[in-house]
Structure formats: C-alpha cells, structure tokens
DOTI-688985 format. One record per residue (C-alpha): residue in one letter; x, z, y. Coordinates in steps of 0.5 Angstrom, whole numbers, padded with zeros to 4 digits, always signed. Layout:
% residues N
aXZY ...
***
This chain:
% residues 81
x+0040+0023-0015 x+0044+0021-0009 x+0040+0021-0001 x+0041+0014+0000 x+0037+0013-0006 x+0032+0018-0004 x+0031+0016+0002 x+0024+0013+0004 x+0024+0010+0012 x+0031+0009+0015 x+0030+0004+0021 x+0029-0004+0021 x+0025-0002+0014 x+0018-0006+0012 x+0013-0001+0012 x+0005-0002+0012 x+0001+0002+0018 x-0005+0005+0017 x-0009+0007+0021 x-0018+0008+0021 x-0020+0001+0018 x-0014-0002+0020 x-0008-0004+0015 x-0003-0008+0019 x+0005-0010+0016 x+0011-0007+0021 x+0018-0005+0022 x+0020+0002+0023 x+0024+0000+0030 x+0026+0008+0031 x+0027+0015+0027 x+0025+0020+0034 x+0025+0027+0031 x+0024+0031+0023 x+0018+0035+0024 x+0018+0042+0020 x+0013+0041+0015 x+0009+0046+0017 x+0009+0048+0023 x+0011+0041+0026 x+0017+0044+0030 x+0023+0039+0032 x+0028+0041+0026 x+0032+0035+0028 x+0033+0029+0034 x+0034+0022+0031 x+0035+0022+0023 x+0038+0018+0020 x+0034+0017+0015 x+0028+0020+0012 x+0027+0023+0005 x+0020+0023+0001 x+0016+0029+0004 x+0019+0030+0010 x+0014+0029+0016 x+0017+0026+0022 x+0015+0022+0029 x+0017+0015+0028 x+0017+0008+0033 x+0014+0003+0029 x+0012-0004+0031 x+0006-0008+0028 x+0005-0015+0028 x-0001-0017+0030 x-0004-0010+0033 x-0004-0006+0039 x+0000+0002+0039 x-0002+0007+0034 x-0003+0013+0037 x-0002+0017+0030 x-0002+0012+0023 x-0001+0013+0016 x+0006+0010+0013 x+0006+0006+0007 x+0013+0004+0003 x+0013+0001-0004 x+0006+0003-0006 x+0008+0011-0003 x+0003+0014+0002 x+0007+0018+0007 x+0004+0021+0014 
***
C-alpha cells in the first residue's frame, strides 16, 4: 500500500474531537511534532502527514468550542489519540 493511501491526518483534514462529553467537528489546521509511541519523544518536527498508529501533537480548530487542552481524534469511524 502506498503512504498516501495510509495516511490517517494530513493538514485541512476533517476530523471529530473528543474531548470529556464533548464531541465537536474540526479541521486539523497544523502537524506540530511525531511523538515516539512510548516514550513521547519528539521523532520528527512538522510531518507531513500521519500514519494509523502513530501519535503526534496537532493544532486543530473546532467549530464551535473553546481549545482543547488534550482530545481524541476521529477519522472515518477510526479513534486516534
């Protein structure tokens, strides 16, 4: 499979953020930093794109609520953190 076709979040992708009882619809509006899975080093600064699995810190704007401080990501029925 190609990366292109893998790739979960790029920027100006709709997504739905959860966060405690709120669920809100967004965009993701910047691809800060890749995170290392489990020590949540910085592996990369400004990806591209990101793949299923990987975890990352995002700037994302929601419609009609204030700023999350740390949310759930949702794409096509997928949850990512």
């Amino acid at each position: 499979m190609s990366q292109a076709r893998d790739a979960a979040h790029a920027r100006g992708r709709q997504v739905t953020l959860h966060a405690h009882a709120a669920r809100e619809a967004g965009a993701v509006t910047a691809l800060v930093a890749l995170l290392h899975a489990r020590s949540g080093e910085v592996v990369r600064a400004r990806p591209r794109a990101l793949l299923r699995g990987q975890s990352a810190v995002i700037e994302a704007r929601a419609r009609r609520c204030p700023p999350f401080g740390r949310a759930l990501v949702r794409a096509r029925s997928v949850f990512q953190v």
